[in-house]
LUMGULO-860080 format. One record per atom (N, C-alpha, C): residue number from 1; atom name; z, x, y. Coordinates in Angstrom, 2 decimals. Example, Ala and Ser with C-alpha at 12.3 -4.5 7.8 and 13.67 -1.06 7.14 Angstrom:
2
<k->1	a->N	w->7.80	u->13.19	v->-5.69>
<k->1	a->CA	w->7.80	u->12.30	v->-4.50>
<k->1	a->C	w->7.80	u->13.20	v->-3.30>
<k->2	a->N	w->7.08	u->12.85	v->-2.25>
<k->2	a->CA	w->7.14	u->13.67	v->-1.06>
<k->2	a->C	w->7.87	u->12.90	v->0.03>
This chain:
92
<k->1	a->N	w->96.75	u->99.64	v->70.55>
<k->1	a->CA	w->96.90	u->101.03	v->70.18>
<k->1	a->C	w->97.89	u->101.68	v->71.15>
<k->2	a->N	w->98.54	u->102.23	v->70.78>
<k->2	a->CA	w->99.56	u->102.95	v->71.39>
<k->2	a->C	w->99.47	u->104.41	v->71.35>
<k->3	a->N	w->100.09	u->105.00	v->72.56>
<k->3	a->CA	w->100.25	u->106.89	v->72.64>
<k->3	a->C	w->99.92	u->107.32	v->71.46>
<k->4	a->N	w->101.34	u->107.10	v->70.48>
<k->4	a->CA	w->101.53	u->108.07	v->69.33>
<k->4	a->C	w->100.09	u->107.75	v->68.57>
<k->5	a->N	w->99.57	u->106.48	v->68.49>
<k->5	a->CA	w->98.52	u->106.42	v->67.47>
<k->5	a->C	w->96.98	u->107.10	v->68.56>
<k->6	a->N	w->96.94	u->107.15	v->69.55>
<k->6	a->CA	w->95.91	u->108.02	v->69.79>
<k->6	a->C	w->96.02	u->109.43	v->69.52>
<k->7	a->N	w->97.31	u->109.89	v->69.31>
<k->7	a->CA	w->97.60	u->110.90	v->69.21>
<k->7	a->C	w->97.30	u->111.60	v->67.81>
<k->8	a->N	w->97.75	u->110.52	v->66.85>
<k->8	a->CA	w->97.16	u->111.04	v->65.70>
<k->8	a->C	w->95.87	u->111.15	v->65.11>
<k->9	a->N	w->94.97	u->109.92	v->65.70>
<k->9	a->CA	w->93.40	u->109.62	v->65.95>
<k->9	a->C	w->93.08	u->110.84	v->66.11>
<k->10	a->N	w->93.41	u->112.05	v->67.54>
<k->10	a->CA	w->93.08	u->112.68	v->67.86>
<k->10	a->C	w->93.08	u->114.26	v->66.56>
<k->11	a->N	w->94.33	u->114.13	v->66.63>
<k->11	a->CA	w->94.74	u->115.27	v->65.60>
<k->11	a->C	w->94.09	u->115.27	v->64.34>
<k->12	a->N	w->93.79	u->113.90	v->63.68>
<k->12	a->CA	w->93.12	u->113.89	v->62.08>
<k->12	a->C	w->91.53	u->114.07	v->62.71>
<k->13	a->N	w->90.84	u->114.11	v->63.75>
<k->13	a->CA	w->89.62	u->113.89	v->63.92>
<k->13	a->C	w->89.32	u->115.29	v->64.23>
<k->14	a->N	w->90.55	u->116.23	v->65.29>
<k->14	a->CA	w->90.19	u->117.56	v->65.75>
<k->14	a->C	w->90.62	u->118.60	v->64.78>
<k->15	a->N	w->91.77	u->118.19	v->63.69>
<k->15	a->CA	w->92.42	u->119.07	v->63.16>
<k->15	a->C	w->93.84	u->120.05	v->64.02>
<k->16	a->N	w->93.39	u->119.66	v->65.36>
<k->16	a->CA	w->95.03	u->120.30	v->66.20>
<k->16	a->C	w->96.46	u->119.86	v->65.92>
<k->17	a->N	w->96.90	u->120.44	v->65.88>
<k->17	a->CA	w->98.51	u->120.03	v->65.29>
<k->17	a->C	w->98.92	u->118.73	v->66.90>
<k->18	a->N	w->100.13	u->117.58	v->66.12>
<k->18	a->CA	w->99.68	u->116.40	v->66.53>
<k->18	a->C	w->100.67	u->117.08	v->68.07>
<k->19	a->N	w->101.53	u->118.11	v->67.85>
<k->19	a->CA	w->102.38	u->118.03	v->69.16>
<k->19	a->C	w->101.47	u->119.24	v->70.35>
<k->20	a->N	w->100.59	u->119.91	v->70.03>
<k->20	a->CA	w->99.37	u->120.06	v->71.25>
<k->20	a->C	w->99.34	u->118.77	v->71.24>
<k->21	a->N	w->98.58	u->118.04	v->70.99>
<k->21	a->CA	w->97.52	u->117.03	v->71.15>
<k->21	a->C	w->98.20	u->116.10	v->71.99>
<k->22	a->N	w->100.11	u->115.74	v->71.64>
<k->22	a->CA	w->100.55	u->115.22	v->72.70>
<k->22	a->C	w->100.73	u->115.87	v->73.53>
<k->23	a->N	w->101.23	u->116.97	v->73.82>
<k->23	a->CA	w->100.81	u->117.67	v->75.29>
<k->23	a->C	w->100.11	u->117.47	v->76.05>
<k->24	a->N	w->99.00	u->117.70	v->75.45>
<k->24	a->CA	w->96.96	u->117.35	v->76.16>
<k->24	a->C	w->97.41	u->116.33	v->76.79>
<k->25	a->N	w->97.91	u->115.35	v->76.31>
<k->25	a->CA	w->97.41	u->113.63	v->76.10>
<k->25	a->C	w->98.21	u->113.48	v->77.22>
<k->26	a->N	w->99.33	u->113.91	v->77.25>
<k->26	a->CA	w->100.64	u->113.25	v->78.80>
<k->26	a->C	w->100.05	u->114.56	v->79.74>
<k->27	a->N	w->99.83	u->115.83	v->79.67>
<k->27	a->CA	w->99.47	u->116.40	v->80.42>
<k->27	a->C	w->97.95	u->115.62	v->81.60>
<k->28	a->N	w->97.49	u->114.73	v->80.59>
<k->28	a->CA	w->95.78	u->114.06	v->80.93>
<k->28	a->C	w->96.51	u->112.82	v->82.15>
<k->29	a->N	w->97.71	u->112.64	v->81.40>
<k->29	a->CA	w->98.09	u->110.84	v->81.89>
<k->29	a->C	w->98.98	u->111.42	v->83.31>
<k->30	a->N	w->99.99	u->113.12	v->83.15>
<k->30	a->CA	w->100.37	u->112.91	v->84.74>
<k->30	a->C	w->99.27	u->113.71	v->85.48>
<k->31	a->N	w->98.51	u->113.96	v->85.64>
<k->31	a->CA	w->97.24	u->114.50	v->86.05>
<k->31	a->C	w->96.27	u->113.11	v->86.73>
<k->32	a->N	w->96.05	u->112.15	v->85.83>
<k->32	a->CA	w->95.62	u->110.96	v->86.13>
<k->32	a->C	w->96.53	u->109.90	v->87.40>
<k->33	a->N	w->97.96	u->110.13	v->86.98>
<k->33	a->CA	w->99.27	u->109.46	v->87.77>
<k->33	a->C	w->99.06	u->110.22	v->89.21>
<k->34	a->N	w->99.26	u->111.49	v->88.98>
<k->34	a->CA	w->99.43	u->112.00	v->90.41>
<k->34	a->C	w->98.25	u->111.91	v->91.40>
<k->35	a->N	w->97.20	u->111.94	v->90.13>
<k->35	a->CA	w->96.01	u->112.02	v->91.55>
<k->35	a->C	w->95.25	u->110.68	v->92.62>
<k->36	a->N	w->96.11	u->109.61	v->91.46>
<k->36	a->CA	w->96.12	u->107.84	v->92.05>
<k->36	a->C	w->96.75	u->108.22	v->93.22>
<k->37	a->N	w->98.28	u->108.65	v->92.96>
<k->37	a->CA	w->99.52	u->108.17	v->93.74>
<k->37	a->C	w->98.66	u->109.61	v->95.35>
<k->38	a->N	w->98.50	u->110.24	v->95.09>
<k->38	a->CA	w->97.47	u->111.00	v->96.23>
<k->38	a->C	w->96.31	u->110.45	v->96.95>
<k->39	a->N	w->95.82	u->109.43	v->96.11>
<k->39	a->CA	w->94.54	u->108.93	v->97.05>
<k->39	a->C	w->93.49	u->109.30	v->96.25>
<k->40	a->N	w->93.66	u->110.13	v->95.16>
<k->40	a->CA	w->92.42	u->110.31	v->94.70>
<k->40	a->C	w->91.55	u->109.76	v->93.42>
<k->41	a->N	w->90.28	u->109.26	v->93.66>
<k->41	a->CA	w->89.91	u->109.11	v->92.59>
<k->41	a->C	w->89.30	u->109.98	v->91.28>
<k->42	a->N	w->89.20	u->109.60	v->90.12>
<k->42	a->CA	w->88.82	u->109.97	v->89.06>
<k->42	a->C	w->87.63	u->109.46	v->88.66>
<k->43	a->N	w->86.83	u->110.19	v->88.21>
<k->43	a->CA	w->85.74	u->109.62	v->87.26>
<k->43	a->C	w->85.39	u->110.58	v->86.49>
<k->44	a->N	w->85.54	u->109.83	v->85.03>
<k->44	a->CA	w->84.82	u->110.21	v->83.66>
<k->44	a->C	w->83.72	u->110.11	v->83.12>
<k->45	a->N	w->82.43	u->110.83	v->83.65>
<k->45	a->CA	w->80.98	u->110.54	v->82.85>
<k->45	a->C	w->81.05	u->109.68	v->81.75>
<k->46	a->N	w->80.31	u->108.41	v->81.60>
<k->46	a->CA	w->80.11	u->107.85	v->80.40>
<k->46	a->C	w->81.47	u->107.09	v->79.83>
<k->47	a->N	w->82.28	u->107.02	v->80.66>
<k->47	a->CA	w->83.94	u->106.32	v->80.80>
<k->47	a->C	w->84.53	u->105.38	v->81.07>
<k->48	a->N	w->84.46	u->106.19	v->82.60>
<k->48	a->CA	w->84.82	u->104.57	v->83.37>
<k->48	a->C	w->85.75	u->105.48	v->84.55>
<k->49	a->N	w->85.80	u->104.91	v->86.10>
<k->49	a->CA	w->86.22	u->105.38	v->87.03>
<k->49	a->C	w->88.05	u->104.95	v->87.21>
<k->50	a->N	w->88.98	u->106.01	v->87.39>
<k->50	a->CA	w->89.76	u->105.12	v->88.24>
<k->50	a->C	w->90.31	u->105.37	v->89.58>
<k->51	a->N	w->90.67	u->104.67	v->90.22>
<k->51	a->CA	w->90.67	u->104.58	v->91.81>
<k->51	a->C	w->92.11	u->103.42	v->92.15>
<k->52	a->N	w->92.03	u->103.93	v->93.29>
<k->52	a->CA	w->93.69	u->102.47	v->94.03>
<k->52	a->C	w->92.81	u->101.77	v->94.69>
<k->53	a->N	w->93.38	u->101.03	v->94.45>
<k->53	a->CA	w->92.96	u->99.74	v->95.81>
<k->53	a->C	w->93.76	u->98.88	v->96.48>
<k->54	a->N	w->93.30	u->98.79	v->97.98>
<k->54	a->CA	w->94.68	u->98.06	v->98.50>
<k->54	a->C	w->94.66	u->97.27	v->98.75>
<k->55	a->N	w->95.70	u->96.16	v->98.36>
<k->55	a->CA	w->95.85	u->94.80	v->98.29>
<k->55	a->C	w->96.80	u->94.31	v->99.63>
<k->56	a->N	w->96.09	u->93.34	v->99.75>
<k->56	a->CA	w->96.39	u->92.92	v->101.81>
<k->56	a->C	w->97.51	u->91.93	v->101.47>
<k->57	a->N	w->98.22	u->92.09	v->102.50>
<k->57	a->CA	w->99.62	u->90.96	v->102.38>
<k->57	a->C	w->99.00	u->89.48	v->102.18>
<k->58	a->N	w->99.63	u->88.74	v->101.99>
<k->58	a->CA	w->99.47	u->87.63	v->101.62>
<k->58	a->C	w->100.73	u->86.54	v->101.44>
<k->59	a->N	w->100.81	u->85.23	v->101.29>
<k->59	a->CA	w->101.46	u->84.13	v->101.65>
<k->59	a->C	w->101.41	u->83.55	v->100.58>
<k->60	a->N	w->103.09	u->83.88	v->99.61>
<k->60	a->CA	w->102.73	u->82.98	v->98.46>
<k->60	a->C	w->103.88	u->81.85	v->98.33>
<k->61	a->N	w->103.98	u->80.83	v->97.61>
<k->61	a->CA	w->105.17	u->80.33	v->97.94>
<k->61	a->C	w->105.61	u->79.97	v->96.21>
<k->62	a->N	w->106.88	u->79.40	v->96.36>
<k->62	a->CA	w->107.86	u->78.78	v->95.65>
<k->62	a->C	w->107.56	u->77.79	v->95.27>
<k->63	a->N	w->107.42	u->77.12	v->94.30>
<k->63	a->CA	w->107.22	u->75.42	v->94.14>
<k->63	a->C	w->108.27	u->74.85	v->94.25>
<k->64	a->N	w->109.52	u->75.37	v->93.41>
<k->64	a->CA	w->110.69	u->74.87	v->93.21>
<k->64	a->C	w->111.17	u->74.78	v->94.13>
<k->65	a->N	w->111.00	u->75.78	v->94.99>
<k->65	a->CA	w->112.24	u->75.93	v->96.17>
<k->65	a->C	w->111.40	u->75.46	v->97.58>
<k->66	a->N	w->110.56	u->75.25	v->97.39>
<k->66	a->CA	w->109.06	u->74.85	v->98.23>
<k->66	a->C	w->109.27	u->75.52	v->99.71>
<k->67	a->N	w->109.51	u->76.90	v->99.50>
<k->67	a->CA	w->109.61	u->77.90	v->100.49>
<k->67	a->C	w->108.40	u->79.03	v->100.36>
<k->68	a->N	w->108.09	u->79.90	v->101.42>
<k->68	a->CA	w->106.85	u->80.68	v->101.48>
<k->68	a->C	w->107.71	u->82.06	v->101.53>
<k->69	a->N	w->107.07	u->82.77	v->101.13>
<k->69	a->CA	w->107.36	u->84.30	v->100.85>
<k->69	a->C	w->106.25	u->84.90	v->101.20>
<k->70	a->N	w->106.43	u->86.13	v->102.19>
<k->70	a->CA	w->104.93	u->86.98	v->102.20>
<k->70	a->C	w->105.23	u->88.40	v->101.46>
<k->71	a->N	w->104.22	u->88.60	v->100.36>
<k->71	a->CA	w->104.19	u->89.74	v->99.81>
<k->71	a->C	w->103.55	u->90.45	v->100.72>
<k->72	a->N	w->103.82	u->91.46	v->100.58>
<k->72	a->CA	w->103.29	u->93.02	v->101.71>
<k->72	a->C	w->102.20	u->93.32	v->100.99>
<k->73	a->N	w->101.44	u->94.23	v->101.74>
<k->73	a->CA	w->100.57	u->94.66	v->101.37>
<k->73	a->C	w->100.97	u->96.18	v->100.29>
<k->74	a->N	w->100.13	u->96.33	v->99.51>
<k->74	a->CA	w->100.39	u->97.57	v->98.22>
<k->74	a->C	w->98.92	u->97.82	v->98.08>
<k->75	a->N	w->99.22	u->99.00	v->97.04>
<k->75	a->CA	w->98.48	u->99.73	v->96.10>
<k->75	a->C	w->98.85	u->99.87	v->94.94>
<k->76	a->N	w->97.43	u->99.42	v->94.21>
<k->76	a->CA	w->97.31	u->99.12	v->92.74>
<k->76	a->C	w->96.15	u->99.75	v->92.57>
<k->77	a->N	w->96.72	u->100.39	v->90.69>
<k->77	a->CA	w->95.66	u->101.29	v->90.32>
<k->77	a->C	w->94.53	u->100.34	v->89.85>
<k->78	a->N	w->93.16	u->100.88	v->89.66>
<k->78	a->CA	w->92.72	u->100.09	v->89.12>
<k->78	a->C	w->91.61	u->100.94	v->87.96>
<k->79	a->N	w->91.24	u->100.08	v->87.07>
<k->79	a->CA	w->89.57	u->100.84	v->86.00>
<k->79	a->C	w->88.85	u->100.32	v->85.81>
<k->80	a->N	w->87.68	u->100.79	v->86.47>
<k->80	a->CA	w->86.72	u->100.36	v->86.07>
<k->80	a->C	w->85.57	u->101.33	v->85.74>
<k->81	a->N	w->85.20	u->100.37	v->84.07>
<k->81	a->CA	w->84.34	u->101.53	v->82.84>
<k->81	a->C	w->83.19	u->101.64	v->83.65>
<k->82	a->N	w->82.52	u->102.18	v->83.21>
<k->82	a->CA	w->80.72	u->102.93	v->83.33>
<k->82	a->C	w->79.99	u->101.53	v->82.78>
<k->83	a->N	w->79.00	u->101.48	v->83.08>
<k->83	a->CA	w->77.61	u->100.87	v->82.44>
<k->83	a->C	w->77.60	u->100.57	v->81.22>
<k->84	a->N	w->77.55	u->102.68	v->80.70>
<k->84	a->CA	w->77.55	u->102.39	v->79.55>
<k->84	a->C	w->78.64	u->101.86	v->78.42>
<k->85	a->N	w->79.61	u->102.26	v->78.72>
<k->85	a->CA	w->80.97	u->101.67	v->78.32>
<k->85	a->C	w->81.21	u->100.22	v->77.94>
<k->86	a->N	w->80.65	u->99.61	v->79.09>
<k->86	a->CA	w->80.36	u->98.20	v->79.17>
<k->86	a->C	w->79.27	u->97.49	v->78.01>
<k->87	a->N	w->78.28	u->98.29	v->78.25>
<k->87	a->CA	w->77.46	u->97.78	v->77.58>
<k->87	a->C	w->77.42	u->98.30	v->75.81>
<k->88	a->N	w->78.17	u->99.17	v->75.31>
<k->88	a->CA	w->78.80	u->99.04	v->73.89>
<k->88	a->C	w->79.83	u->98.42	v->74.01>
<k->89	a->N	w->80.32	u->97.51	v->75.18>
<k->89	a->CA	w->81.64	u->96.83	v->74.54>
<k->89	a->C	w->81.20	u->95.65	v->74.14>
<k->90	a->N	w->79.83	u->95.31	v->74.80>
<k->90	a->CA	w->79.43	u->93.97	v->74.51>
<k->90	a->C	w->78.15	u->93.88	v->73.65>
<k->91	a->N	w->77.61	u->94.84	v->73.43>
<k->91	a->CA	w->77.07	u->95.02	v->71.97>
<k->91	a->C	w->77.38	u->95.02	v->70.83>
<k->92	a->N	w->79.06	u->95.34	v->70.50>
<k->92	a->CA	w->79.45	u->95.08	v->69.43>
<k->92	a->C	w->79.88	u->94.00	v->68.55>
């Protein structure tokens, strides 16, 4: 599923014209972007949380070239759903 088709999901289900609804929708996603790239987490009752997490350098290598490379350490977003979320995904 893609943007535009949540977008219309949204609009035939609420009746809002579909270009609010994309507004809402990227207004939701840089709201979500900025508050990762800040440190902060999110959580959605009944959703699912998202949060960064930081990933420690590490030592990977080449086969071909059978040389070692160390990736640095980063931050990556990450999601993880609710309980319940989980547990209608695997009920169905």
């Amino acid at each position: 599923m893609r943007k535009a088709d949540i977008v219309s999901e949204i609009s035939d289900k609420t009746g809002i014209e579909k270009t609010s609804v994309l507004s809402t929708v990227e207004a939701f996603m840089e709201i979500v972007r900025h508050s990762l790239i800040d440190g902060e987490s999110i959580y959605l009752r009944g959703f699912g949380t998202f949060t960064v997490k930081m990933k420690a350098e590490r030592v990977a290598r080449n086969i071909k070239k059978n040389t070692t490379i160390i990736i640095p350490k980063r931050r990556v977003p990450l999601f993880r759903p609710s309980k319940s979320f989980t547990g209608a995904l695997n009920n169905k």
